[in-house]
DOKOLKE-443378 format. One record per residue (C-alpha): x, y, z; residue in three letters. Coordinates in steps of 0.25 Angstrom, whole numbers, padded with zeros to 4 digits, always signed. Last residue first. Example, Ala and Ser with C-alpha at 12.3 -4.5 7.8 and 13.67 -1.06 7.14 Angstrom:
REM residues 2
+0055-0004+0029SER;+0049-0018+0031ALA;
***
This chain:
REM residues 744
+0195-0280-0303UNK;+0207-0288-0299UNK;+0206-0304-0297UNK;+0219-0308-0289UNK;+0222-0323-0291UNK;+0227-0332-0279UNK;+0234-0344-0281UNK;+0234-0362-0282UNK;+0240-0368-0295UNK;+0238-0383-0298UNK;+0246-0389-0310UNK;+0243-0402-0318UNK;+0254-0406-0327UNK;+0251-0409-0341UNK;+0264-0403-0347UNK;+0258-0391-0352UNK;+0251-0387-0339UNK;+0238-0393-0333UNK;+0230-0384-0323UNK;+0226-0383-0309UNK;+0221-0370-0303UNK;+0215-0366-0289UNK;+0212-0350-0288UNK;+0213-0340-0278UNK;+0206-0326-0278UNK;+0212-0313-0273UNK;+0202-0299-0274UNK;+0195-0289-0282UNK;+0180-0295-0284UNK;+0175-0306-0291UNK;+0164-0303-0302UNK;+0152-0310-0303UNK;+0146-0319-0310UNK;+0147-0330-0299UNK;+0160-0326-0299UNK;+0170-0319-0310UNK;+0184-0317-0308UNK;+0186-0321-0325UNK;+0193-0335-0321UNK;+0197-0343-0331UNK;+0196-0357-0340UNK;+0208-0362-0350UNK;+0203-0377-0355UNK;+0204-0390-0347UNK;+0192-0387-0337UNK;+0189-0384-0322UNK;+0182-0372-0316UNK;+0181-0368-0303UNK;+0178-0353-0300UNK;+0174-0346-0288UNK;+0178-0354-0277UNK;+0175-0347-0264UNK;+0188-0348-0255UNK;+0187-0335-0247UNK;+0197-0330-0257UNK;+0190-0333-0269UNK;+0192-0345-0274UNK;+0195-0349-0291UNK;+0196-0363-0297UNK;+0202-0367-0310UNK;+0203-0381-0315UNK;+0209-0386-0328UNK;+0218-0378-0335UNK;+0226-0381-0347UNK;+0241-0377-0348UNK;+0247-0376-0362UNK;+0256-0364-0359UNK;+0256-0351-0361UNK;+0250-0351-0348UNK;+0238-0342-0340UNK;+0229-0349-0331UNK;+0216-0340-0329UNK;+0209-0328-0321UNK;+0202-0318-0331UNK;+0203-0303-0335UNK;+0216-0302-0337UNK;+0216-0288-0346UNK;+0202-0291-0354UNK;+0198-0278-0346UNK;+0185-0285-0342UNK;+0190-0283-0326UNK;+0194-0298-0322UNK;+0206-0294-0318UNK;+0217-0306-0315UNK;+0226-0309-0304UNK;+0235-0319-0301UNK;+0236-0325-0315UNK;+0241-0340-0315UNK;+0251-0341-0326UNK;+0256-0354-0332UNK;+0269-0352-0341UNK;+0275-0362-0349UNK;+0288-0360-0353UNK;+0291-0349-0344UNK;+0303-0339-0344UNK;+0300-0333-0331UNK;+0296-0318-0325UNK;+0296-0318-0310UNK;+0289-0307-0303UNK;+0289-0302-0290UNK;+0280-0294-0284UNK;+0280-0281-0276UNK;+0270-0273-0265UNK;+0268-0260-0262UNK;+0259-0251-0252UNK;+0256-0235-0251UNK;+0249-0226-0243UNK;+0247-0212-0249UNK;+0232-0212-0250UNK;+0235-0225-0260UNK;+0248-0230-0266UNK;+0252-0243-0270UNK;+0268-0249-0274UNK;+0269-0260-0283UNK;+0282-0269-0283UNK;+0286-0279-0295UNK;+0299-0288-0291UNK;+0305-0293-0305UNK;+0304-0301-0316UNK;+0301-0294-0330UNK;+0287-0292-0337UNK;+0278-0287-0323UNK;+0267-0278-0332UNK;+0263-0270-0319UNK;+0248-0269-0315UNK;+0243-0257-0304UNK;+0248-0246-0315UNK;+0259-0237-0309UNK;+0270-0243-0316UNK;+0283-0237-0311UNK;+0292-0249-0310UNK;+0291-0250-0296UNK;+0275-0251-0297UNK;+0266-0239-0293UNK;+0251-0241-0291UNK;+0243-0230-0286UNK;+0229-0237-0280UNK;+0216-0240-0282UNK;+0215-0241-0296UNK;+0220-0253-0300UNK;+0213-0261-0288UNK;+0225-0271-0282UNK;+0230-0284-0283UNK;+0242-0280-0292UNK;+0242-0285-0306UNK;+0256-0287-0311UNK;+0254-0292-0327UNK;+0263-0301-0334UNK;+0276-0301-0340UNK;+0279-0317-0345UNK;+0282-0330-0338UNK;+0279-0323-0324UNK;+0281-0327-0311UNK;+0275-0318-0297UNK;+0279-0315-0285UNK;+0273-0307-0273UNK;+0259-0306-0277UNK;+0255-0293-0277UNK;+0244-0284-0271UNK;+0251-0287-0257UNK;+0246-0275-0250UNK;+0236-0265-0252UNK;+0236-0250-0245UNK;+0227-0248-0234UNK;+0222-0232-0234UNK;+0217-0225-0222UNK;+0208-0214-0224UNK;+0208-0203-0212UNK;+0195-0199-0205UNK;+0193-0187-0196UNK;+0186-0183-0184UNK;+0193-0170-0174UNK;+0185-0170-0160UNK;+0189-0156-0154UNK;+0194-0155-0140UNK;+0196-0142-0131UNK;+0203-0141-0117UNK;+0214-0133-0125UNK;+0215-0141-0136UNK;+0211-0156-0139UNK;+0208-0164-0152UNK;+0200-0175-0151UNK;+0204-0185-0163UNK;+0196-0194-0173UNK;+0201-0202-0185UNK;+0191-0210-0194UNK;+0198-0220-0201UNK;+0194-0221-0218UNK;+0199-0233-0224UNK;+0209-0244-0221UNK;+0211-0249-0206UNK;+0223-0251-0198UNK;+0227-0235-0196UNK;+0239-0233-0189UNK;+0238-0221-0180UNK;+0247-0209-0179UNK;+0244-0197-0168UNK;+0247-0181-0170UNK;+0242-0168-0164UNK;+0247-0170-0152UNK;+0245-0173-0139UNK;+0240-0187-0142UNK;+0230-0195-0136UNK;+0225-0209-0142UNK;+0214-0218-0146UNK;+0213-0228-0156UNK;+0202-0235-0162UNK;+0205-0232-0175UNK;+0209-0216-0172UNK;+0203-0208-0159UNK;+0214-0198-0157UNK;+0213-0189-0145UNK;+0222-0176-0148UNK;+0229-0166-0138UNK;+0233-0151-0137UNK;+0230-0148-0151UNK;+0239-0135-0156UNK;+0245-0145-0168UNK;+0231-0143-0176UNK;+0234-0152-0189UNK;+0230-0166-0181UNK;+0239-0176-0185UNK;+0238-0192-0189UNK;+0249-0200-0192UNK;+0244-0213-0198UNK;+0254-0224-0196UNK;+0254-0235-0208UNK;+0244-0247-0207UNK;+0235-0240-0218UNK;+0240-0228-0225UNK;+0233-0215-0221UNK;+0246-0207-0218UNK;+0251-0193-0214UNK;+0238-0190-0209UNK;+0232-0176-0206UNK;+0220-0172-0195UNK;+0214-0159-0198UNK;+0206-0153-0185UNK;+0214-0141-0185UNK;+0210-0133-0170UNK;+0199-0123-0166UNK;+0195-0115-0153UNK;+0181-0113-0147UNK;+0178-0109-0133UNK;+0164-0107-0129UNK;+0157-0097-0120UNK;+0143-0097-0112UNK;+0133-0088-0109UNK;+0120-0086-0102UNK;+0110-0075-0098UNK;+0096-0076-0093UNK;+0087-0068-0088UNK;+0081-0058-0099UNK;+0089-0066-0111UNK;+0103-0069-0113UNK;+0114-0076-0119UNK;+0130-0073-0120UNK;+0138-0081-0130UNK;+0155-0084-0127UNK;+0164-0089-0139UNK;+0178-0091-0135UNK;+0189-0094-0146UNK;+0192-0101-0159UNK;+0186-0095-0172UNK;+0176-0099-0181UNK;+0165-0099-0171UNK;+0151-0098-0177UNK;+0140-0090-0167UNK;+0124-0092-0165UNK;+0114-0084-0158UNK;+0119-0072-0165UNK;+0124-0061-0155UNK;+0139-0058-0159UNK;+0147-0052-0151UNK;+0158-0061-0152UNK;+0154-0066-0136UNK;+0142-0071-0139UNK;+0130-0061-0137UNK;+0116-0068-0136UNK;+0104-0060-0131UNK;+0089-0066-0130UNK;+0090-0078-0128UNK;+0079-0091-0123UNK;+0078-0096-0139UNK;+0094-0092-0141UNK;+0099-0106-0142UNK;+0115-0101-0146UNK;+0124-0108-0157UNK;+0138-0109-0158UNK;+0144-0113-0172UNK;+0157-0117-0170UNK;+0166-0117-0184UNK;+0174-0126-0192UNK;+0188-0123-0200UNK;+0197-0126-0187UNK;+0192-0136-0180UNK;+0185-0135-0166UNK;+0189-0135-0153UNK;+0174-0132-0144UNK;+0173-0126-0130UNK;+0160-0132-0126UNK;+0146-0128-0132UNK;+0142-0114-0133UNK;+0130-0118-0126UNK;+0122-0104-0123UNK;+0112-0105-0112UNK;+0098-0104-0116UNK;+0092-0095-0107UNK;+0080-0098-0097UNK;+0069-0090-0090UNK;+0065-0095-0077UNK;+0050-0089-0074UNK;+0043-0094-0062UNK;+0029-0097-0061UNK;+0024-0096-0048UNK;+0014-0105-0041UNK;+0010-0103-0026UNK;+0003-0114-0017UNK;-0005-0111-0004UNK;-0007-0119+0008UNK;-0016-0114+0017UNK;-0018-0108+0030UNK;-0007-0105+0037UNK;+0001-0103+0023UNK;+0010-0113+0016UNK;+0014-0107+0004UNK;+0019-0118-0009UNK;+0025-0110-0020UNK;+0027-0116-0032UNK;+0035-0113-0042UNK;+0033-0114-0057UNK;+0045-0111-0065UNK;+0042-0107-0079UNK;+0054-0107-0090UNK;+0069-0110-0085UNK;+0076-0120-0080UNK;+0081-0125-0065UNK;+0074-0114-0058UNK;+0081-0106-0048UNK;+0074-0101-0036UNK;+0075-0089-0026UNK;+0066-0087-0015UNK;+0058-0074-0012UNK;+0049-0070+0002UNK;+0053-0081+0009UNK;+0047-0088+0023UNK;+0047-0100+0016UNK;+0054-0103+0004UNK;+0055-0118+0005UNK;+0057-0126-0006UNK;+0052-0137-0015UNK;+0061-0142-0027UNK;+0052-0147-0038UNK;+0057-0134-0046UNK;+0050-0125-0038UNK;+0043-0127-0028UNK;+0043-0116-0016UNK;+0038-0118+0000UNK;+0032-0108+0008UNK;+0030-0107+0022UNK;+0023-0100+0032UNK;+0017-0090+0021UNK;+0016-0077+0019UNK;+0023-0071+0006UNK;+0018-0060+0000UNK;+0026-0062-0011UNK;+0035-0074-0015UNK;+0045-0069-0021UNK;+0053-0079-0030UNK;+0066-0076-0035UNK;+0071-0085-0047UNK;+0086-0089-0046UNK;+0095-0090-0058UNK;+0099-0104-0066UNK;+0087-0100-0078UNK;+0086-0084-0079UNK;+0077-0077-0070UNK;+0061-0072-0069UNK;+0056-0067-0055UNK;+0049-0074-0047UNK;+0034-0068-0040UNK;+0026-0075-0030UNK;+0015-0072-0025UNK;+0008-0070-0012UNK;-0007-0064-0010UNK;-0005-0050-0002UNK;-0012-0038-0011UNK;-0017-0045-0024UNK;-0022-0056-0014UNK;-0030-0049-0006UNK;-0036-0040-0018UNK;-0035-0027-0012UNK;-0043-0018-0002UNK;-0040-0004-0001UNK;-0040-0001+0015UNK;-0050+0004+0025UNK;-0049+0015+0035UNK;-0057+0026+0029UNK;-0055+0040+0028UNK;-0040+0039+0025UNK;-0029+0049+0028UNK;-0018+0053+0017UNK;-0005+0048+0018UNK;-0005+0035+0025UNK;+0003+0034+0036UNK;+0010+0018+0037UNK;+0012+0010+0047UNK;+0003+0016+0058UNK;-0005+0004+0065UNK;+0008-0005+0063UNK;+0003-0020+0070UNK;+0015-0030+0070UNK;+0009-0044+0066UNK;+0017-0048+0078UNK;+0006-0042+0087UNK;-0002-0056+0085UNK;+0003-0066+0074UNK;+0011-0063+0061UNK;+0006-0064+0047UNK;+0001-0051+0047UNK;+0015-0043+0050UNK;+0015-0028+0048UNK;+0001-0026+0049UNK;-0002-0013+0044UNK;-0008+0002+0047UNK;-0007+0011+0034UNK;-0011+0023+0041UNK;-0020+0036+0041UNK;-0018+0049+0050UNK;-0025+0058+0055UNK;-0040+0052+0056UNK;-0043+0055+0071UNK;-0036+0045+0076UNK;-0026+0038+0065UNK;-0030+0030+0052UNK;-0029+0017+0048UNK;-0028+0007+0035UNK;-0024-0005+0040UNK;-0013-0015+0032UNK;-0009-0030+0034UNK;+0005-0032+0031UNK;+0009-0042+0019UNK;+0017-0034+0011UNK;+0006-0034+0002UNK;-0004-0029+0011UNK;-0016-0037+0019UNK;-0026-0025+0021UNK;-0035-0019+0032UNK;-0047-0014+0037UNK;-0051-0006+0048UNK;-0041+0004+0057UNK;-0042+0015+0066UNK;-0028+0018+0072UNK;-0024+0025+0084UNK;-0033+0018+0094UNK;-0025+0007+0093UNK;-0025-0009+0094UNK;-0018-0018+0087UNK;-0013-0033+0086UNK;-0027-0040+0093UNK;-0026-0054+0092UNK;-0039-0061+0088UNK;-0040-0075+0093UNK;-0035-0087+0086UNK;-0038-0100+0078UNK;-0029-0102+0067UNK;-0030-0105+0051UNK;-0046-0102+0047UNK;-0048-0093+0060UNK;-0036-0083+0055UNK;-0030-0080+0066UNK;-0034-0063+0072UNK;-0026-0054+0071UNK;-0033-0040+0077UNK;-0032-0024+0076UNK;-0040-0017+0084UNK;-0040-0002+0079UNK;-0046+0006+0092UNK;-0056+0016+0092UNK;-0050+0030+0090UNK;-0062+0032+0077UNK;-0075+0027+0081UNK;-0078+0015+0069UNK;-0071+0004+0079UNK;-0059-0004+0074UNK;-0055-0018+0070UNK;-0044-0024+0063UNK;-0042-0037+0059UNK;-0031-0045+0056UNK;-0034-0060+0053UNK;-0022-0069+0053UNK;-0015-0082+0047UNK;-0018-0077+0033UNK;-0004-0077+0029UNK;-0006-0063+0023UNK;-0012-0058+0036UNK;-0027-0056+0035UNK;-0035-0045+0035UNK;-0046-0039+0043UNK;-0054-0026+0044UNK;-0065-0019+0050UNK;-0067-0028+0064UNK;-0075-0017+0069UNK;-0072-0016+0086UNK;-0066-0028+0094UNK;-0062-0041+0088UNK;-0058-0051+0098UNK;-0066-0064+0097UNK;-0073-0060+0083UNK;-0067-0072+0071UNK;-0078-0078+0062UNK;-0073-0090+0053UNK;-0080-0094+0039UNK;-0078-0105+0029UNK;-0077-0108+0015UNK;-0078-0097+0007UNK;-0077-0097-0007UNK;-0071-0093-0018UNK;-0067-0105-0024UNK;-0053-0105-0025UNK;-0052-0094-0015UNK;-0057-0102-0004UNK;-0060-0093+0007UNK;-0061-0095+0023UNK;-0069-0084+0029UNK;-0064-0077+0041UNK;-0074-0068+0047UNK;-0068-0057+0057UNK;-0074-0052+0069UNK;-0077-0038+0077UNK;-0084-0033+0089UNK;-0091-0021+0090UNK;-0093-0009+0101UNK;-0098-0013+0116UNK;-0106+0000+0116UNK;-0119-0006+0111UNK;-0116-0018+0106UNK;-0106-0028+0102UNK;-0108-0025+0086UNK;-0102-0036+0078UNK;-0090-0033+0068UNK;-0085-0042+0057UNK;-0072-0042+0046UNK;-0072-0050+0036UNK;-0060-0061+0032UNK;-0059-0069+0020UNK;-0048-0082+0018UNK;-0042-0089+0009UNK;-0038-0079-0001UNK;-0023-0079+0001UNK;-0021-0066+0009UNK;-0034-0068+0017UNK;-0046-0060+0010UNK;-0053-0048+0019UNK;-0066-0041+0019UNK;-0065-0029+0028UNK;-0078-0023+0037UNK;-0086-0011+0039UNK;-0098-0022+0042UNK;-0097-0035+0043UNK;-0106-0040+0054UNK;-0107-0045+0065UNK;-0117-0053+0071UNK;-0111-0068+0067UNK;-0115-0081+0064UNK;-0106-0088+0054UNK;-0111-0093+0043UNK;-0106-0080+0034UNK;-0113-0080+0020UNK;-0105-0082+0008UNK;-0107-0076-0006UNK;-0100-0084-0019UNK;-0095-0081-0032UNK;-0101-0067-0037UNK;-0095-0064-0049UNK;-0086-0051-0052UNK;-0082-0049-0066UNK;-0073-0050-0078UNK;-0058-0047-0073UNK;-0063-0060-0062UNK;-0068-0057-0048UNK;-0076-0069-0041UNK;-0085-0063-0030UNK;-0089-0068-0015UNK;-0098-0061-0007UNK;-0096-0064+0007UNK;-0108-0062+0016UNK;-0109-0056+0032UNK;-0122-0047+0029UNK;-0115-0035+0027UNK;-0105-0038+0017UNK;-0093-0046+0012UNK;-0087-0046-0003UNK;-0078-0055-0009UNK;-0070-0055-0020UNK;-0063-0067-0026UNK;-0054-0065-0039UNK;-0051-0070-0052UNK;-0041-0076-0060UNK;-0029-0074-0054UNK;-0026-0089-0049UNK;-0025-0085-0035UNK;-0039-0081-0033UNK;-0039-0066-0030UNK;-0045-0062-0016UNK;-0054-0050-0014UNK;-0059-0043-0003UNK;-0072-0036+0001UNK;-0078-0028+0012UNK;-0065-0019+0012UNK;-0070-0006+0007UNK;-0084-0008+0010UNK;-0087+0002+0022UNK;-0101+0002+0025UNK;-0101-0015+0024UNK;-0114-0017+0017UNK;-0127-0015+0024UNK;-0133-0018+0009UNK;-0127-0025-0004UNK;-0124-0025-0018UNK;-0115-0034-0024UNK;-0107-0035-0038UNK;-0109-0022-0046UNK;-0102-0021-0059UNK;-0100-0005-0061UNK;-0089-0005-0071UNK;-0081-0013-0082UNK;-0070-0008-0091UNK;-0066+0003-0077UNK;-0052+0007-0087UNK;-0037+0008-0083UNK;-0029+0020-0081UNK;-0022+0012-0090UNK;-0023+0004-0099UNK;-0026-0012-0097UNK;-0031-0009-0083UNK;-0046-0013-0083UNK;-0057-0011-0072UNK;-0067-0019-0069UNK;-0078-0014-0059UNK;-0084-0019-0048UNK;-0096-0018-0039UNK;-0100-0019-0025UNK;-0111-0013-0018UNK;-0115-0009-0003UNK;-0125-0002+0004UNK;-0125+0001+0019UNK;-0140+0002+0025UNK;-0141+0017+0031UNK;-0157+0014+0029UNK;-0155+0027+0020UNK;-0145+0019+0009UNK;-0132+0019+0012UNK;-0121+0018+0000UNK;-0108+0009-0005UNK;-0102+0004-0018UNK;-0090-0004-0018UNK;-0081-0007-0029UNK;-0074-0020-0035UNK;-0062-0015-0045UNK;-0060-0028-0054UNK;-0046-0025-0061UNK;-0040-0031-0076UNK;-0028-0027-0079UNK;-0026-0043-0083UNK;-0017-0054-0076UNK;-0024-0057-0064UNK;-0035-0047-0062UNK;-0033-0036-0052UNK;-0045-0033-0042UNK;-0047-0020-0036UNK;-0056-0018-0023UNK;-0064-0008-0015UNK;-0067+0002-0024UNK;-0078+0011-0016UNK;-0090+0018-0019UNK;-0099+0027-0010UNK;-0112+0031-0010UNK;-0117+0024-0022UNK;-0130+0027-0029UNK;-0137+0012-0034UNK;-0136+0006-0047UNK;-0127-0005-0043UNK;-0114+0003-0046UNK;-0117+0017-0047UNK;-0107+0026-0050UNK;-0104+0038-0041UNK;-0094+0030-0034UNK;-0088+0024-0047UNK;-0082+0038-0050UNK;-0070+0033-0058UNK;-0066+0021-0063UNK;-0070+0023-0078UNK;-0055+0026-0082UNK;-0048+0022-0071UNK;-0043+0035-0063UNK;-0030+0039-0063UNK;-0022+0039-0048UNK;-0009+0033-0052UNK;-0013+0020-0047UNK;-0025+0019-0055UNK;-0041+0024-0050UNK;-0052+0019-0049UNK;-0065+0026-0043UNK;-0077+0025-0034UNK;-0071+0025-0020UNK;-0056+0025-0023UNK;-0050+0012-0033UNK;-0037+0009-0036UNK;-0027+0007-0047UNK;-0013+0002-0050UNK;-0005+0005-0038UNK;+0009+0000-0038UNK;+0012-0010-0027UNK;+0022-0020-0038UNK;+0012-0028-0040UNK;+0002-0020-0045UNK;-0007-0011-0036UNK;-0022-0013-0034UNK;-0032-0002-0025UNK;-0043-0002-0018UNK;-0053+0011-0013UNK;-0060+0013+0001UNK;-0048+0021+0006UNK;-0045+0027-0006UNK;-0055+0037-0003UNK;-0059+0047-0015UNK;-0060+0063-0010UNK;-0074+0068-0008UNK;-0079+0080-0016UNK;-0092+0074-0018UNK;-0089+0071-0033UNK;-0076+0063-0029UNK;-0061+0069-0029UNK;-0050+0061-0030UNK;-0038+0066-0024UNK;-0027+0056-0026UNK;-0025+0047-0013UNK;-0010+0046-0011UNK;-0004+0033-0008UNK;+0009+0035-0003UNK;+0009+0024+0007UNK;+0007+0014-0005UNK;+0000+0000+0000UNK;
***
């Protein structure tokens, strides 16, 4: 409540000036003012009348001529600019009987000075009403938001029950006390507890002539699901004088009422009485002065409980409070002058407020980066105890006004708030914001080859700002060049980083040979390598340079793979390296002529460089003269050699079994047969492979042959043996045994 409040001067017709002191008021979260309401007419916080909010007391609500009007109460809907201004209209007719109406009005704040959108709806007429009706209704928003519960209390002990929406106000229920009483509730507050459960209204009973009045307090218990009441307790041992005003203490343990005569000098009594519907007790009397004159009150958002008083003989008015509510007897701390009031006041009632806009608990978080702590406050806190979930972990924040929490993750965080009150258990839900940032993953210091690139790539679907360290601010960046790379990401939290080192080496591997069975020197053209794990055939070794042989055992393509370290960096280098067998023993050792003949090597004619030591660089060699005949291969730079002896004789009759022949249609020894200027007769010919699978048997007197053919198909490249007998010139019959090579 502002202390520096200054009433504006506004004029009515009668020349009367507009008293706040039957008027409401509603302030945002933060305690600015935002609008309130004087006798007939609306206003906003800086004092501008809402357009069509003026003058309502001339007005007429129910069709009737008003003496007096008041605003009584301001309802804010959840989440529009939308507000229910409920009015009270008041008159006397000549039987002195006390007339009473209530109405409301809708009141929209989209623009400012806001706008009356809907005006003079009446809700309940009534006779020998309260005469005062400032505070003879509370109001209590459900804690989903969605609508409110007023109610309204009058002369003949009932409680009117209305459900409040931004569209209208709807009877919902009345209730007629059960309890037998002869006071009655006149000149009386109407109080919701702090968290709906309960109503309180003030009673007073005439004790007779001289004897003054007695005063009491009916507790209703109220289910704010439902919106009804569901049961009744009347408290009078210990009142004296009116019972005007009550209120509960935030934790709804106590009842405070104050009491006080109409004849100004009588004593205030100021009582705190148990709540019946948590602990039995008798009224304990706090205050008592003749300096103050005091009737209703009002829970504040600091918790305090507030009296609107004035000083003997009008002089001064006050801001009297209750320091401590929650506390039991004269430890509640009574301070009947705690704050002067500028201006003074006719009346001694307060602006009434939603309950629960003013005291009800809440919680607010603010909004952090992932890894950080969230505070939570938990407002108007007034629990025993108060234990937090979040996460699955339960823990005990009792006794705290704020508490900090770090979410695992980001996103929406629901904690849950579990209060433990004296008289019931209530449970709280927040939704807490954690936002998230992608972090940037650079990836590990890298080595790389010289002649590549590292492209390094950023998630920006949670950034806002990148910056990497070369000043660029792409999401992406390509490395050509050693050296360290840091990027810097942010949004409205969250900032994150992270740096990578990149350096280059020669990844060429040479070999000074790729012959088969010969030792392979391998080297690694970058010499600044620190060490280098060779992973070759099955081998495995360490070196701390640059170099490492290996004698390759298998002919064709060897895959060669080496991890190259340098200054805490490795690089896996992959490469292959083609290993060439060269042929041996392609010729027979020794051969014996009767004429030149043809050398025909064992070997494909195109395949490799041939070179014999007379120069010839064909495959075949005429061989006319004795002598040693020596051929010498070549292929990827690997070579091989191999020599024959030939033996050229004077033969009489020469019988010559071919060691090789090529059946290739070229008409040049194109078939396998016995070859003899003599008069030699053949008489059986068979031919094996070399797993022994005969392939020709033939038998006869004439010449026959071989033309490599099986089954009507060609044979392949490759040694075969042969079994021949035949008859020479003089008669004798002669076995020969060998091998033949069939070149394609």
């Amino acid at each position: 409540m502002s202390t520096d409040f200054e009433q504006h001067d506004f004029e009515r017709d009668d020349g009367f000036s507009v008293n706040t002191a039957t008027g409401s008021g509603y302030t945002d979260d933060a305690g600015k003012l935002q609008m309130y309401g004087s006798y007939g007419r609306l206003f906003t916080g800086n004092g501008d009348t809402v357009i069509n909010g003026g003058n309502l007391w001339k007005q007429d609500l129910l069709g009737d001529f008003h003496e007096s009007t008041s605003v009584n109460l301001i309802i804010k809907h959840s989440k529009i600019n939308v507000y229910t201004v409920i009015e009270t209209n008041g008159w006397i007719e000549e039987d002195k009987s006390i007339h009473k109406s209530f109405g409301y009005r809708t009141v929209n704040f989209d623009t400012y000075p806001g706008k009356v959108v809907k005006r003079n709806i009446p809700i309940m007429s009534a006779t020998r009403y309260s005469e005062r009706s400032a505070m003879s209704l509370a109001a209590y928003t459900h804690p989903s938001g969605d609508f409110t519960w007023l109610v309204v209390s009058d002369y003949y002990k009932q409680i009117h029950i209305y459900k409040v929406t931004a569209d209208n106000v709807v009877q919902h229920a009345t209730y007629s006390s059960t309890i037998e009483t002869s006071m009655i509730p006149i000149n009386t507050q109407l109080s919701f507890s702090n968290f709906g459960n309960f109503i309180a209204k003030p009673y007073f009973q005439y004790m007779g002539y001289g004897n003054g009045h007695k005063g009491g307090v009916m507790v209703y218990a109220f289910d704010k699901n439902t919106g009804e009441i569901t049961g009744e307790k009347l408290l009078v041992d210990g009142y004296k004088n009116y019972s005007q005003g009550c209120e509960f203490s935030a934790n709804e343990n106590y009842i405070y009422t104050g009491s006080t005569s109409r004849t100004i000098g009588d004593t205030l009594s100021l009582y705190q009485t148990p709540n019946p519907f948590i602990a039995e007790g008798s009224p304990i009397e706090i205050f008592g002065s003749d300096t103050v004159v005091s009737s209703s009150m009002q829970l504040g958002p600091d918790g305090r409980i507030y009296l609107l008083a004035r000083g003997v003989g009008l002089k001064d008015s006050f801001l009297s409070y209750i320091e401590f509510p929650n506390r039991e007897g004269i430890a509640s701390s009574f301070v009947p002058k705690g704050i002067k009031l500028k201006h003074q006041f006719r009346y001694t009632n307060m602006p009434h407020f939603v309950q629960d806009y003013v005291t009800q608990p809440y919680l607010r978080a603010d909004t952090v980066c992932v890894g950080d702590s969230s505070t939570i406050r938990f407002i108007n806190n007034y629990t025993d105890s108060t234990y937090m979930y979040a996460e699955g972990s339960r823990i005990d924040v009792s006794n705290k006004e704020s508490f900090k929490y770090a979410f695992s993750d980001s996103g929406y965080h629901t904690v849950q708030l579990v209060c433990y009150y004296p008289a019931f258990v209530d449970t709280m839900h927040l939704a807490v914001y954690v936002q998230g940032i992608t972090a940037p993953s650079l990836g590990a210091d890298t080595l790389l080859c010289i002649g590549s690139e590292l492209s390094l790539e950023l998630d920006t679907t949670d950034v806002d700002s990148i910056r990497w360290s070369t000043g660029a601010s792409a999401p992406d960046l390509l490395v050509s060049q050693a050296g360290e790379y840091s990027v810097s990401v942010s949004n409205t939290n969250c900032k994150a980083e992270d740096t990578v080192y990149v350096a280059f080496i020669s990844c060429d591997v040479l070999y000074d040979s790729t012959c088969f069975g010969s030792q392979t020197k391998h080297t690694l053209e970058d010499e600044s390598i620190d060490s280098i794990y060779w992973s070759i055939s099955e081998k495995s070794q360490w070196t701390t340079t640059n170099k490492f042989n290996h004698r390759y055992l298998k002919e064709g393509w060897q895959k060669v793979v080496l991890t190259g370290f340098k200054a805490g960096l490795q690089k896996e280098i992959r490469d292959s390296v083609y290993i060439t067998a060269m042929p041996q023993d392609y010729l027979v050792d020794s051969v014996t002529l009767c004429e030149p003949q043809v050398i025909v090597p064992k070997l494909d004619a195109t395949e490799y460089n041939y070179l014999w030591q007379s120069g010839v660089v064909d495959r075949d060699i005429v061989a006319d003269q004795s002598g040693l005949y020596t051929l010498q291969l070549e292929k990827n730079e690997c070579e091989s050699s191999d020599a024959t002896q030939v033996f050229i004789e004077n033969c009489t009759c020469l019988v010559y079994i071919p060691n090789s022949f090529s059946p290739n249609g070229d008409g040049l020894n194109d078939i396998f047969r016995l070859v003899s200027d003599c008069n030699v007769a053949a008489t059986h010919l068979t031919i094996y492979s070399r797993w022994g699978e005969k392939l020709y048997d033939r038998y006869g007197s004439d010449g026959f042959y071989w033309d490599g053919i099986y089954k009507a198909k060609d044979c392949q490249t490759g040694t075969y043996m042969y079994s021949l007998d035949y008859i020479d010139m003089n008669g004798k019959r002669i076995f020969k045994n060998g091998s033949v090579y069939l070149v394609r």
